[in-house]
C-alpha positions in Angstrom: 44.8 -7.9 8.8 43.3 -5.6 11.8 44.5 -6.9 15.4 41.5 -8.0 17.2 41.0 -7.4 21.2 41.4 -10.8 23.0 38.3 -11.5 24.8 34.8 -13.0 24.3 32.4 -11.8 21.8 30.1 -8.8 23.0 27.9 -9.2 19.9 24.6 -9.0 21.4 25.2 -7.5 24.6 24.6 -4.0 26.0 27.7 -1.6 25.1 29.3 -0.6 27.9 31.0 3.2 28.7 34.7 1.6 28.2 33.6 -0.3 24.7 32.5 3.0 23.2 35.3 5.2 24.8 37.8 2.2 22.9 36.1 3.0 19.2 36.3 6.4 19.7 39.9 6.6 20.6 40.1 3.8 17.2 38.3 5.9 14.8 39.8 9.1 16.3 43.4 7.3 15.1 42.3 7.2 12.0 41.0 3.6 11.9 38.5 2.4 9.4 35.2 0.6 9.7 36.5 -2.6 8.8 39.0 -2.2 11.9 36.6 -1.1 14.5 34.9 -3.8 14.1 38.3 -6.2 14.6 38.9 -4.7 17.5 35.3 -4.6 19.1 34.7 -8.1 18.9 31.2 -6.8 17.6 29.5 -7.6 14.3 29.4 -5.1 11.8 26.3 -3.2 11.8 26.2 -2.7 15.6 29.7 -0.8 15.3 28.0 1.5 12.6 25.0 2.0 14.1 26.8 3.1 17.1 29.7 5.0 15.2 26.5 6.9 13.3 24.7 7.8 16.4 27.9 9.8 17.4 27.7 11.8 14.1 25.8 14.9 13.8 21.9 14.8 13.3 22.2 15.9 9.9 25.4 13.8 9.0 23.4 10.2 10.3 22.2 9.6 6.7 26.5 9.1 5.2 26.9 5.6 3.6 27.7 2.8 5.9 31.3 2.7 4.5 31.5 6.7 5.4 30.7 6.9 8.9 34.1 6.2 10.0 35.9 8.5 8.2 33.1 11.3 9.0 33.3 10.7 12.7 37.0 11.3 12.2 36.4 14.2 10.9 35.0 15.8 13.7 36.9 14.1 16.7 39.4 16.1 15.1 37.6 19.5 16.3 38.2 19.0 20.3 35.3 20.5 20.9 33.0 18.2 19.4 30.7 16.4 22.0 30.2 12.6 20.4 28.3 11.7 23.9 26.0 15.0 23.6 25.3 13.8 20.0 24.2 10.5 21.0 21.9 11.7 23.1 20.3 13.4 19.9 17.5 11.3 18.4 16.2 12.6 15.0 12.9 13.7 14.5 10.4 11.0 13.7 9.5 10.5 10.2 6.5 12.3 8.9 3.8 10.1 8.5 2.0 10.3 4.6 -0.9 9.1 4.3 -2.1 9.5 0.9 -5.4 11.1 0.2 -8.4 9.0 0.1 -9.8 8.0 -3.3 -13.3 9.1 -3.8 -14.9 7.8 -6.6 -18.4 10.0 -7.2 -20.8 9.4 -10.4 -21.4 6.2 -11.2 -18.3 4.1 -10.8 -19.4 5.8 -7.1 -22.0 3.7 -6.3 -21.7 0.3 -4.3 -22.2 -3.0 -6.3 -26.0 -3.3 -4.5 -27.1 -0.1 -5.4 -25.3 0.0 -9.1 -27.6 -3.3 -9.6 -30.9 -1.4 -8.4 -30.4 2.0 -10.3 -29.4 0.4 -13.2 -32.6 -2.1 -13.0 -34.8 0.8 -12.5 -33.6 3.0 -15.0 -33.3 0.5 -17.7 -36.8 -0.4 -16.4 -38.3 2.6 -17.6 -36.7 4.4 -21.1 -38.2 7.9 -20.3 -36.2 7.9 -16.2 -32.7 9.0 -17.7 -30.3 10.4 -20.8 -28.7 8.2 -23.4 -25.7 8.8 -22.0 -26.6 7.8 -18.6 -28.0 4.5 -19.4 -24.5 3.7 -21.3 -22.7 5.0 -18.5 -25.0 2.5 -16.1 -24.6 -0.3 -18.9 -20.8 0.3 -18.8 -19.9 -0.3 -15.0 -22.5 -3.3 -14.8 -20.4 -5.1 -17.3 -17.1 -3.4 -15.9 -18.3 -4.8 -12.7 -19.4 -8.7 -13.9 -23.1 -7.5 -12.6 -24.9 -8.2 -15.4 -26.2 -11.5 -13.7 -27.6 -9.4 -10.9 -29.0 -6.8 -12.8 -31.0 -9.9 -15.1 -32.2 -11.5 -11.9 -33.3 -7.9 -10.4 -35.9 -8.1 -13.6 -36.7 -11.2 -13.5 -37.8 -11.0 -9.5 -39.2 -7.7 -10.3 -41.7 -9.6 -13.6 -42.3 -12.5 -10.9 -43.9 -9.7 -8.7 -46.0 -8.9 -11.3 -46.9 -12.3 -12.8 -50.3 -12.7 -12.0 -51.8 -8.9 -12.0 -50.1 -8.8 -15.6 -51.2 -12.1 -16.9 -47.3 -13.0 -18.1 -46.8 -16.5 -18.6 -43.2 -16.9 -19.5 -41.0 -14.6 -17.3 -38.0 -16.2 -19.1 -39.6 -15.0 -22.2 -40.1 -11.7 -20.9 -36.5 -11.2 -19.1 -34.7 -12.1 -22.4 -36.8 -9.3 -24.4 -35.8 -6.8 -21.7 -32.0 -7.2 -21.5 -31.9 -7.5 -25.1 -33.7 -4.2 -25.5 -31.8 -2.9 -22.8 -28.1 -3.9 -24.2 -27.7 -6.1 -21.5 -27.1 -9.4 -23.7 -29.0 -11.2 -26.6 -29.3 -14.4 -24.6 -30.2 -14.2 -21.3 -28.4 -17.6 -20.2 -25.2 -16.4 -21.2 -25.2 -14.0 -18.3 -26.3 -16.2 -15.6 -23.0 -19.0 -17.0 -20.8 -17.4 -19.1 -19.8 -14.4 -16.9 -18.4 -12.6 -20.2 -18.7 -9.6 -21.8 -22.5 -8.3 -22.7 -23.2 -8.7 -26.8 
């Protein structure tokens, strides 16, 4: 077992010139981690930590159990400066931000304005492609809009209740989404919130 240094425990306080000079001069002798630490009357991964920062820029990243033994290595060389590496704090790491996600098209559009394109070109049969009504149909029900897109219609029939002469909007609404593929029962999309029929 490692002798330890008689004194109280320096765990927590500042490390003074002496303290570092003493675990240079250990690990210089050849002394492992386990035994710097003994003899430091400091925990563990203070002793690396300091040990490390005496190491070479690009030797910092050795595993913990390592740094000892590659200190040693270069206390060996008397011309190696542990206090002018010290000193030496690596660059800081680069920061990666990764690239913004950008939806265009359809899945593009906010939730508000999905609900009003979609009501106005389902609205009117000639105002777009095949394709692009599926495509609209698609990321309402992706989306669990198809409530909102079935109350757009039925505020829009209200508006035109009385110049129109239509008597049962509910009537009306459920003939639309139908046609429209948004659901054969018009209900269902108001409580069920599942998948359009």
């Amino acid at each position: 077992m490692p002798e330890e240094i008689e004194g109280p425990d320096r765990t927590g306080r500042p490390w003074t010139d002496e303290e570092t000079a003493r675990i240079v001069d250990l690990v210089r002798a050849g002394a492992d981690e386990s035994t710097v630490v003994a003899r430091s009357r400091r925990s563990g991964p203070s002793v690396v930590s300091r040990l490390r920062r005496m190491l070479p820029l690009e030797h910092r990243s050795c595993p913990s159990d390592m740094v000892a033994a590659a200190l040693h290595g270069h206390l060996r060389d008397a011309d190696y400066d542990w206090r002018a590496a010290m000193l030496l704090t690596p660059p800081p790491r680069p920061v990666v931000r990764p690239p913004e996600i950008v939806r265009t098209g359809v899945a593009g559009l906010t939730d508000g304005d999905l609900v009003g394109i979609a009501h106005s070109v389902l609205l009117d049969d000639r105002a777009a492609t095949a394709d692009l009504r599926e495509r609209l149909v698609g990321e309402v029900r992706e989306r669990g809009l198809v409530r909102d897109v079935v109350a757009a219609h039925e505020s829009y029939l209200a508006t035109l209740r009385e110049p129109a002469g239509i008597r049962d909007v509910d009537e009306w609404v459920h003939r639309w989404s139908t046609a429209v593929g948004l659901g054969a029962d018009r209900y269902r999309a108001y409580t069920g919130y599942g998948p359009w029929e």
